[in-house]
C-alpha positions in Angstrom: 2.1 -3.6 4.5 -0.2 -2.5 7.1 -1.3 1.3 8.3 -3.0 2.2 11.1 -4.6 5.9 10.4 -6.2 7.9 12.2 -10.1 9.0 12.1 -8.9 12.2 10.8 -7.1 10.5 7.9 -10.1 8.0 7.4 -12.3 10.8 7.0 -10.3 13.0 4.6 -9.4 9.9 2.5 -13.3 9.4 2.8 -14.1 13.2 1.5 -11.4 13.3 -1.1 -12.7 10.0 -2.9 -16.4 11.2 -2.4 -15.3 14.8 -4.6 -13.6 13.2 -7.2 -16.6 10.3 -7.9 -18.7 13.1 -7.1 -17.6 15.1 -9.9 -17.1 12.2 -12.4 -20.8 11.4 -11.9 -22.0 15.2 -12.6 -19.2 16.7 -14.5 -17.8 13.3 -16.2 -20.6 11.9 -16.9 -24.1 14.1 -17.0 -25.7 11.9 -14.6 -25.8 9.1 -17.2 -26.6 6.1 -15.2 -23.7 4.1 -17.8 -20.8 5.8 -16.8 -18.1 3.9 -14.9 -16.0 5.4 -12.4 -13.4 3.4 -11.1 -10.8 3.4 -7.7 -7.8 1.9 -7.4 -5.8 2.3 -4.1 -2.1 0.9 -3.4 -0.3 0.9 0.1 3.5 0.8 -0.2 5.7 1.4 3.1 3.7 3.7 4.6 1.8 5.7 2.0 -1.5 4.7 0.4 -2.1 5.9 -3.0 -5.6 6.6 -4.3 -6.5 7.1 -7.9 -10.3 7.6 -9.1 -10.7 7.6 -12.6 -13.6 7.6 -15.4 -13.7 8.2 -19.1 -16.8 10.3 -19.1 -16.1 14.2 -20.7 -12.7 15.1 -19.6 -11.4 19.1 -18.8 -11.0 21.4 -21.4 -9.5 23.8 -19.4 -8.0 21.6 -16.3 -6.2 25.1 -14.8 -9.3 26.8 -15.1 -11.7 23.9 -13.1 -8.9 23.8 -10.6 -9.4 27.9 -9.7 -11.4 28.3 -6.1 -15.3 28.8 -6.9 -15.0 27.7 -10.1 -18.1 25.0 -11.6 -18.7 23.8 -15.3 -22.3 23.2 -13.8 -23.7 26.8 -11.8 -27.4 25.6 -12.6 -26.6 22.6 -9.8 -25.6 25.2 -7.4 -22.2 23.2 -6.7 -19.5 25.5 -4.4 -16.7 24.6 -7.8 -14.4 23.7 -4.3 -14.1 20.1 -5.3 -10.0 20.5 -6.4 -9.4 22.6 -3.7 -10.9 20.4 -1.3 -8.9 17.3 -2.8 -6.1 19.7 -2.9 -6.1 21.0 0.7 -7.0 17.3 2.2 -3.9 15.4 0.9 -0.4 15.5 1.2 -0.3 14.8 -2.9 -2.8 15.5 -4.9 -2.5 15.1 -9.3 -5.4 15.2 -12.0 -4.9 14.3 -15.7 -7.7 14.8 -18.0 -8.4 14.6 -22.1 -11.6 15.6 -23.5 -13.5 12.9 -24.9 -11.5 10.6 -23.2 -12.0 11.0 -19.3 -10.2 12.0 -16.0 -8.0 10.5 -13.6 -7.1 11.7 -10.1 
C-alpha cells in the first residue's frame, strides 16, 4: 500500500511521535539512559497506524495526565500539553498505561 501525504501530515505525524517518545523518556523512564521506547507503524488502505510504546513507570491517573496543563514533572518546566497535542494532531488518538508496567500510544 502506498500514501502520498502531505507536508502538513508529515509534520504532525513527525510532532505526535516526538510527544509520546518525548514523554516516555522523562515521564516513563526518569531519564534513565536503559529505557526502551519502541514504534511500530502499519499502513492499511489508506490509513497509517502509529503506536509508540515503553514499559518505563506507567499513569496512575491516565484521566488526570490527559487534562490540558497538566505535568507529573513541574520542576522541568514542561507545558503538561503533550496528550492534547497528540490528541488535537490526529484523526485517532488512544493511550493504555499500567503502573509498573509501561505505556502504549
Amino acid at each position: 500500500s502506498q500514501l502520498d501525504p502531505t507536508m502538513d501530515e508529515l509534520s504532525d505525524l513527525k510532532t505526535v511521535i516526538s510527544e509520546a517518545v518525548t514523554n516516555s523518556i522523562i515521564h516513563g523512564y526518569n531519564n534513565n539512559p536503559e529505557g526502551v521506547v519502541s514504534i511500530q507503524a502499519e499502513i492499511r488502505e489508506d490509513m497509517i497506524t502509529i503506536i509508540v510504546e515503553d514499559r518505563g513507570e506507567g499513569i496512575e491517573d491516565l484521566e488526570l495526565a490527559k487534562q490540558p496543563l497538566y505535568t507529573s514533572k513541574p520542576e522541568l518546566e514542561r507545558s503538561g500539553m503533550g496528550f492534547t497535542i497528540m490528541e488535537n494532531f490526529m484523526d485517532e488518538f488512544e493511550v493504555s498505561s499500567e503502573p509498573g508496567r509501561g505505556t502504549s500510544i
